[in-house]
C-alpha positions as CSV (number, residue, x, y, z in Angstrom):
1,X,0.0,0.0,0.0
2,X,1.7,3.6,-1.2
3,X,2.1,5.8,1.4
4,X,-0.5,8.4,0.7
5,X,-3.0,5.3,1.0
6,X,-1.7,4.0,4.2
7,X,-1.9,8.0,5.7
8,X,-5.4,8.5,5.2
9,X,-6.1,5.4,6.6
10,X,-4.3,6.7,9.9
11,X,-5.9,9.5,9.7
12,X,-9.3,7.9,10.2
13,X,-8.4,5.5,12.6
14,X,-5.5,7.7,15.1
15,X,-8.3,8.9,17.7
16,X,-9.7,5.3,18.4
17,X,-7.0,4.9,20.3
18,X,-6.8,1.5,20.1
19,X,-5.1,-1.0,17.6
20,X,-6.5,-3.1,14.9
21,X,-5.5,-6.1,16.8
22,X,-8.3,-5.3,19.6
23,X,-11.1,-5.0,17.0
24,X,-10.4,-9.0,16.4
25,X,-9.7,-10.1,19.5
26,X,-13.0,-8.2,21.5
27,X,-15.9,-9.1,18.1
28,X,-18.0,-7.0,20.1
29,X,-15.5,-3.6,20.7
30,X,-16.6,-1.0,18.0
31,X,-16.3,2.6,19.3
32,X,-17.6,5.6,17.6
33,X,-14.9,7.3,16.0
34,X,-15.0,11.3,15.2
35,X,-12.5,13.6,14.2
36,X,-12.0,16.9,16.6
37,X,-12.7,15.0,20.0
38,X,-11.5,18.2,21.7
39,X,-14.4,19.7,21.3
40,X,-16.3,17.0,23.6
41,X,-13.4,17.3,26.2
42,X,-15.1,18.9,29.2
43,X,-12.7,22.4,29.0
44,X,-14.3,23.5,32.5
45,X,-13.9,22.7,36.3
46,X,-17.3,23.1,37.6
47,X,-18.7,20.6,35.0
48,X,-16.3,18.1,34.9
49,X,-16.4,17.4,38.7
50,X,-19.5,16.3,38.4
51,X,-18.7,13.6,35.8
52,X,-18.8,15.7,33.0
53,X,-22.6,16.4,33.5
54,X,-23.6,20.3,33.1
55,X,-26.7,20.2,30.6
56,X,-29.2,21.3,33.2
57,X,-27.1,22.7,36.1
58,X,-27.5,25.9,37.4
59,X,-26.3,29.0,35.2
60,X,-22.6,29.4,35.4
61,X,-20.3,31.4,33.4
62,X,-18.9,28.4,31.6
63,X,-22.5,27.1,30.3
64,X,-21.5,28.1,26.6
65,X,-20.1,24.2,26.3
66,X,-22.5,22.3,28.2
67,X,-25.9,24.3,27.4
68,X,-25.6,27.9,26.5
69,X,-29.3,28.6,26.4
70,X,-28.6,28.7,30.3
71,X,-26.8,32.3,29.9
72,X,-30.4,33.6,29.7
73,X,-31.1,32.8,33.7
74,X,-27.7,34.4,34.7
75,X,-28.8,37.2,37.5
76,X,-25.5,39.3,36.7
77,X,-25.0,41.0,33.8
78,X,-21.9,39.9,32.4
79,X,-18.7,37.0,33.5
80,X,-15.9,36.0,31.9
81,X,-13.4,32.5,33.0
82,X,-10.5,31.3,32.4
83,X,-10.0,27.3,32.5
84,X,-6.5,25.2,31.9
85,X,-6.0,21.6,31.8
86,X,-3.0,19.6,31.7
87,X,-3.9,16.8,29.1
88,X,-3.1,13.0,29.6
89,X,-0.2,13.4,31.9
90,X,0.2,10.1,32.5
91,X,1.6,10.0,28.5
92,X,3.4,12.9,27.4
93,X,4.0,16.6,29.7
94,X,3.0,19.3,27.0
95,X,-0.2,18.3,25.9
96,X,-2.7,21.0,27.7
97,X,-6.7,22.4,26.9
98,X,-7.1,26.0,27.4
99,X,-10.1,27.8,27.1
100,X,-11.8,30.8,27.7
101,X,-15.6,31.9,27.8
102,X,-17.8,34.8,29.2
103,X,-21.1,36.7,28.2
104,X,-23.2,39.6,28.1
105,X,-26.3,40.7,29.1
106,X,-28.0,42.9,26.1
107,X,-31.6,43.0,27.7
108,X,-33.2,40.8,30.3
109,X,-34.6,38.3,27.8
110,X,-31.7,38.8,25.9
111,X,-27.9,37.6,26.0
112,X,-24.3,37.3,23.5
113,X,-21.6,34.5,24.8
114,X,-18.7,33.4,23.1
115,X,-15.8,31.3,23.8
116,X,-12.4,30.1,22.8
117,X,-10.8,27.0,23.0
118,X,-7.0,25.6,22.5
119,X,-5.6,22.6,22.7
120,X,-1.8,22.4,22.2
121,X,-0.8,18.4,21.3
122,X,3.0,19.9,22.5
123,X,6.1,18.8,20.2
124,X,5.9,16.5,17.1
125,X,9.8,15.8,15.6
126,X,10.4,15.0,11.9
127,X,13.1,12.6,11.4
128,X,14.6,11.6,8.1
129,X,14.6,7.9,7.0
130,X,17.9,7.1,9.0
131,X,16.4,8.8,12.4
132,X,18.3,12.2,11.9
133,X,16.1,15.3,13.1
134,X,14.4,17.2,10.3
135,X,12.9,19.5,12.6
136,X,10.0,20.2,15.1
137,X,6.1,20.8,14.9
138,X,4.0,22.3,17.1
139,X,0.9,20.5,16.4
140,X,-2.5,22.5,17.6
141,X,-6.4,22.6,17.7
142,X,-8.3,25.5,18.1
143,X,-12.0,26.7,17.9
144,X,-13.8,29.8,18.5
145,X,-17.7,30.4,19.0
146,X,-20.4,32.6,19.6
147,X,-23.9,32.7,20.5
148,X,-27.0,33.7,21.5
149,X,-30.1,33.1,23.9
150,X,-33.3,34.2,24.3
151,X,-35.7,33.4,27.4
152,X,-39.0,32.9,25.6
153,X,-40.8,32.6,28.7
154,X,-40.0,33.0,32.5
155,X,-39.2,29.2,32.5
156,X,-37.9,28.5,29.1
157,X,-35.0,29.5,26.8
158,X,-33.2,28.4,23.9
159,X,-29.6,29.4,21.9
160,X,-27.6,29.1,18.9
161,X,-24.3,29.1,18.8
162,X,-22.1,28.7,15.7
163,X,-18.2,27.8,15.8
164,X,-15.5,27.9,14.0
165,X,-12.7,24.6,14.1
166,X,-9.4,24.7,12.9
167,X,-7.8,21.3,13.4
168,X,-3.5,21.0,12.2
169,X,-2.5,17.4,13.2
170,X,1.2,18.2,11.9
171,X,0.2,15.9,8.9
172,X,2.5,18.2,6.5
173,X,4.1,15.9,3.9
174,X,6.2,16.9,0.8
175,X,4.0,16.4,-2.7
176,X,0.9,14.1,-0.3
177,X,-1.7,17.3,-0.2
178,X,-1.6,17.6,3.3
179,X,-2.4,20.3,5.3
180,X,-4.5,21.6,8.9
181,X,-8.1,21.0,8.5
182,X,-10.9,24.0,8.3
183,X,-15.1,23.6,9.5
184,X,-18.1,25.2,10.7
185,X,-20.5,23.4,12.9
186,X,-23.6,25.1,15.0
187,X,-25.1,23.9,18.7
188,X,-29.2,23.9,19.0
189,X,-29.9,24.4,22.6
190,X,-33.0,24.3,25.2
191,X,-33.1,25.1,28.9
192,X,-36.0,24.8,31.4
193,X,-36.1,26.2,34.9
194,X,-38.7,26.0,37.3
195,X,-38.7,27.1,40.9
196,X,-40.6,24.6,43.5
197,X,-41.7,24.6,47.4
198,X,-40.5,21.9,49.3
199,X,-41.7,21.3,52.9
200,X,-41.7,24.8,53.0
201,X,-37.6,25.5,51.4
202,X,-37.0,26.5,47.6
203,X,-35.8,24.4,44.6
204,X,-35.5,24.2,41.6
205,X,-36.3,21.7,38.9
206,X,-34.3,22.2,35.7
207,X,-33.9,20.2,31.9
208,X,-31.6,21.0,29.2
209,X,-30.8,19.7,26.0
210,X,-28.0,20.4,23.7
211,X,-27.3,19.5,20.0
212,X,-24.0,20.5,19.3
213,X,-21.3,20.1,16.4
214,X,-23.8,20.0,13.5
215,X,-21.8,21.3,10.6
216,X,-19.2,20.4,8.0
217,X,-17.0,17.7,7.7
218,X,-13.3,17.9,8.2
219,X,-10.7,17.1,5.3
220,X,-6.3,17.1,5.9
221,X,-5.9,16.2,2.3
222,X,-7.4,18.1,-0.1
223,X,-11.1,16.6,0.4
224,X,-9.9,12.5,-0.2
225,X,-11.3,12.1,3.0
226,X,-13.9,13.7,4.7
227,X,-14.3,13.0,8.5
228,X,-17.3,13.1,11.0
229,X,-17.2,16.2,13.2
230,X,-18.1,14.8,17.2
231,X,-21.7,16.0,16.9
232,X,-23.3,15.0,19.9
233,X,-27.1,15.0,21.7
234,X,-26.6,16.0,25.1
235,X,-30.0,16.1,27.4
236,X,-30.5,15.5,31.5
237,X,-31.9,16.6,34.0
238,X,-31.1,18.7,37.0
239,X,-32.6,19.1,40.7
240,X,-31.8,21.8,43.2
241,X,-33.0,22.1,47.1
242,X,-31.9,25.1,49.3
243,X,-31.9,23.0,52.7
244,X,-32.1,26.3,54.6
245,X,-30.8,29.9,54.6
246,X,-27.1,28.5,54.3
247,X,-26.9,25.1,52.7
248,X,-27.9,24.1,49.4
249,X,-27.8,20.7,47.4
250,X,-28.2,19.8,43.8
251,X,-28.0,17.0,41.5
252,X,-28.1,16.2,37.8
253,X,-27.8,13.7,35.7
254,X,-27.0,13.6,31.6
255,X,-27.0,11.1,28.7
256,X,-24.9,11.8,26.2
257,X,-24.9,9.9,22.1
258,X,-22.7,10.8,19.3
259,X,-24.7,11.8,16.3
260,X,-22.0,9.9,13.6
261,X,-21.8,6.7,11.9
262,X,-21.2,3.5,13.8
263,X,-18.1,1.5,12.2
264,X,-18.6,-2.5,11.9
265,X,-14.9,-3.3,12.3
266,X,-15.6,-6.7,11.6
267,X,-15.6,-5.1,7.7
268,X,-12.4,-2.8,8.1
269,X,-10.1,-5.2,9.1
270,X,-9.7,-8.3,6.3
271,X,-7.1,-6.2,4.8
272,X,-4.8,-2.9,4.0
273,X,-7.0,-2.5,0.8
274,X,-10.0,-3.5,1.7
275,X,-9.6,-1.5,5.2
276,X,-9.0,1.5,3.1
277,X,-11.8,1.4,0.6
278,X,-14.6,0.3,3.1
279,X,-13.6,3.3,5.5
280,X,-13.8,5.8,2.5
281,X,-17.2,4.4,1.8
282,X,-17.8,4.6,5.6
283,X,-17.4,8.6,5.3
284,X,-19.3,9.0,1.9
285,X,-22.3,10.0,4.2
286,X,-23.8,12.9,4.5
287,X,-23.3,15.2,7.4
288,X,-27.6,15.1,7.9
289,X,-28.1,11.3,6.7
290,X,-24.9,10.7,9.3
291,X,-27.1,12.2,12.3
292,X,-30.4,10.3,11.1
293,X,-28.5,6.8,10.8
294,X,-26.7,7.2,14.1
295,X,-29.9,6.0,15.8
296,X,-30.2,2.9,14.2
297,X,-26.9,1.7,12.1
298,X,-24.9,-0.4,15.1
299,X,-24.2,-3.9,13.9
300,X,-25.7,-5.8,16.9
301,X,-28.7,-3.4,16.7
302,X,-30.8,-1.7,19.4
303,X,-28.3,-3.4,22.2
304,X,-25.8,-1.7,21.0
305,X,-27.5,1.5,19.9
306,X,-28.1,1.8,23.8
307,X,-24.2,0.9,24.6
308,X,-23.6,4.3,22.6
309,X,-25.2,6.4,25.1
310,X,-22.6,7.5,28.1
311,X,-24.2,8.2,31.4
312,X,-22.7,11.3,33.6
313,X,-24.4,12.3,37.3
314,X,-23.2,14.5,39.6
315,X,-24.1,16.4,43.4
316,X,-23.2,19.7,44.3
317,X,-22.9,20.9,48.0
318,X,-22.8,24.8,48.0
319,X,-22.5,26.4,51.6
320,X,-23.6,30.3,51.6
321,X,-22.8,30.4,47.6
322,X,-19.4,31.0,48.9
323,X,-18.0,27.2,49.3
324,X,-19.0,24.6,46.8
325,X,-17.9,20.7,47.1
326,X,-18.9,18.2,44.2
327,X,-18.5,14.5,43.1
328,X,-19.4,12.7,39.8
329,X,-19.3,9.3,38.2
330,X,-19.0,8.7,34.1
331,X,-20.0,5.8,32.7
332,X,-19.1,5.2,28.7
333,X,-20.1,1.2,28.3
334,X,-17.3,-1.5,27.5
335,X,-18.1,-2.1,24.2
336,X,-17.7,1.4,23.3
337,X,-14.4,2.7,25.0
338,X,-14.9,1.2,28.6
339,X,-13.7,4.5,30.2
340,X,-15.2,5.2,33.4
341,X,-14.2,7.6,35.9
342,X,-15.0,9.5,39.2
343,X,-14.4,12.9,40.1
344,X,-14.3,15.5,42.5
345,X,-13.9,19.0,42.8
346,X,-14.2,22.2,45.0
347,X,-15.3,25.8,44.4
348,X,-14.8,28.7,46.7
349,X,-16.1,32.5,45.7
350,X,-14.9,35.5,47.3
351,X,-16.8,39.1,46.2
352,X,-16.2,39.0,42.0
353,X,-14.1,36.0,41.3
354,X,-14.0,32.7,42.3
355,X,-11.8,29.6,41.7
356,X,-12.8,26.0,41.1
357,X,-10.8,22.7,40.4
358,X,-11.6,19.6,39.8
359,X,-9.8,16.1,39.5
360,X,-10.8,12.8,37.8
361,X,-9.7,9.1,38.3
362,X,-10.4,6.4,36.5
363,X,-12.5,3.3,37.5
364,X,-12.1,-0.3,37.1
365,X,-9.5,-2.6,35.8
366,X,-8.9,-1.6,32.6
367,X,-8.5,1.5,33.7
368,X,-5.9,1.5,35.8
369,X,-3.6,2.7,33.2
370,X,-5.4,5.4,31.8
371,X,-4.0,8.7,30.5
372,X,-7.2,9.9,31.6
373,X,-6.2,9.3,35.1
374,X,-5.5,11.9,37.6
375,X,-6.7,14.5,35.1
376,X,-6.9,18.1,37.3
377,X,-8.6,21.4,35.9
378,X,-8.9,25.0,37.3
379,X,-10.8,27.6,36.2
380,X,-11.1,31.0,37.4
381,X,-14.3,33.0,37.1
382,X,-15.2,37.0,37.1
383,X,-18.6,38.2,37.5
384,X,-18.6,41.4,35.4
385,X,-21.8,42.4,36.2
386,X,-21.3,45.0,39.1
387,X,-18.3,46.5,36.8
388,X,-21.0,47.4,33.7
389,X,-23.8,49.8,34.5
């Protein structure tokens, strides 16, 4: 197989993160695969603490990933964060996720977010055929977004958001075609809240869903192939009870189901040819016929369609809205990545800023040697809104 061949095979198989070898010996292992996971990656510290579950939380200043019709409930004005997280430590030390978000207030019913995010995959060298350096690249991922909600009643809202991705693997090759990877993509978004009495205390019951990613595909050589951005339908569920003037406890729960193509590896792997040609026919798809055939392509059928569908929950303790303590579970199923993980995380507020962290370790056996493992975020927050009359 000539090397051009054998590099866009790579290319659509290098964030399964798993070998060839494991499709044959587990008949029932076939992950989703998508290109772009980084924008899936929980960027966020608040969120991720509580298993990566944030669709229908309480409004925060980092709800432009996990729901941004939320910025519509926001009581101040305006917020901006800051978030940074060193990625997959337990592999390599430069890898790390940065990203940025805030929002505006233009009229009560009314409201302008945006974020950025940038995820630096630290140093890739170039070596000749007899090992000798040819120099080094500074592989990156990048995307920038913006949107806007609208409360449409005093319980409902809804958002769009649309996003530009710019995706450069370091995939540069003399006389191949290859080069960083351009696309557009647009989030759909809902958000319910609605305030209860409980034995005579507040709460609040809240519901979110979250289309996001819908948009182009992605191409690194010249438009041979065309991969699957990580569209994904995010929807939960969220509870909140103020247990009296000072203490406060919530809890939430999301699914989560990638809107792309399921692989039958049981087809991709009788050969380098064969391998090739039926995962160029895999991504022949439409980006819209890809979303409607998500829900009922898997091999094994509806058993599997269900195994595609990861499970996050999380509870939040918040004392005065000054102290905040959380804990989460994640469950993705074996057949589909078997990556499961707890978390924790705290939060403390002081006047206009406040600082939350959050750290994630794997669960179970095969994943005791995660580089998801001992995964740590911070993010610092700003609340804007006393600073803008």
């Amino acid at each position: 197989m000539n090397i051009r061949r054998f590099i866009h095979t790579t290319l659509a198989t290098t964030a399964l993160c798993v070998s060839v070898n494991s499709f044959a010996q587990e008949s029932d292992y076939n992950p989703i695969h998508s290109s772009v996971q980084m924008l899936n990656i929980g960027p966020e510290a608040r969120g991720t603490a509580m298993g990566d579950a944030g669709v229908a939380t309480s409004p925060d200043v980092n709800s432009q990933h996990w729901n941004p019709a939320k910025y519509a409930f926001m009581e101040s004005k305006a917020g901006a964060s800051l978030s940074v997280t060193p990625w997959l430590r337990n592999i390599i030390g430069d890898i790390n996720l940065f990203y940025a978000a805030g929002y505006y207030q233009l009229k009560p019913r009314n409201t302008v977010s945006a974020s950025v995010r940038y995820f630096s995959l630290g140093d890739l060298i170039f070596t000749d055929d007899e090992g000798y350096e040819e120099g080094t690249y500074k592989p990156n991922e990048f995307s920038i977004d913006a949107a806007y909600s609208l409360k449409l009643s005093n319980e409902f809202s809804g958002a769009v958001a649309l996003r530009f991705i710019h995706s450069d693997l370091g995939f540069q090759m003399d006389d191949d075609g290859y080069s960083a990877g351009n696309a557009f993509a647009a989030d759909i978004a809902f958000y319910y809240k609605k305030g209860l009495k409980l034995a005579g205390n507040e709460a609040d019951l809240m519901a979110g869903i979250n289309i996001s990613n819908i948009g182009t595909k992605i191409t690194y050589d010249d438009g041979v192939t065309n991969e699957y951005l990580p569209a994904n339908l995010r929807l939960g569920v969220g509870f909140a009870y103020k247990l009296d003037q000072y203490n406060k406890i919530a809890a939430t729960v999301d699914l989560n189901k990638l809107l792309v193509p399921t692989p039958n590896y049981k087809n991709l792997t009788s050969g380098e040819d064969d391998m090739y040609e039926a995962r160029m026919k895999y991504y022949d798809k439409s980006v819209v016929g890809a979303i409607f055939s998500s829900f009922g392509d898997a091999p094994r059928g509806g058993k599997e369609e269900l195994e595609e569908i990861d499970i996050s929950g999380g509870v939040e303790y918040t004392y005065n809205d000054l102290l905040s303590a959380r804990f989460g579970y994640h469950h993705n199923p074996e057949n589909k990545g078997n990556l499961k993980y707890a978390s924790a995380g705290l939060g403390i507020k002081y006047k206009l800023m406040s600082v939350d962290a959050s750290y994630v370790f794997t669960v179970g056996d095969a994943n005791n040697n995660s580089a998801l493992n001992n995964t740590i975020r911070i993010t610092l927050g700003f609340d804007l809104g006393s600073l803008i009359k």
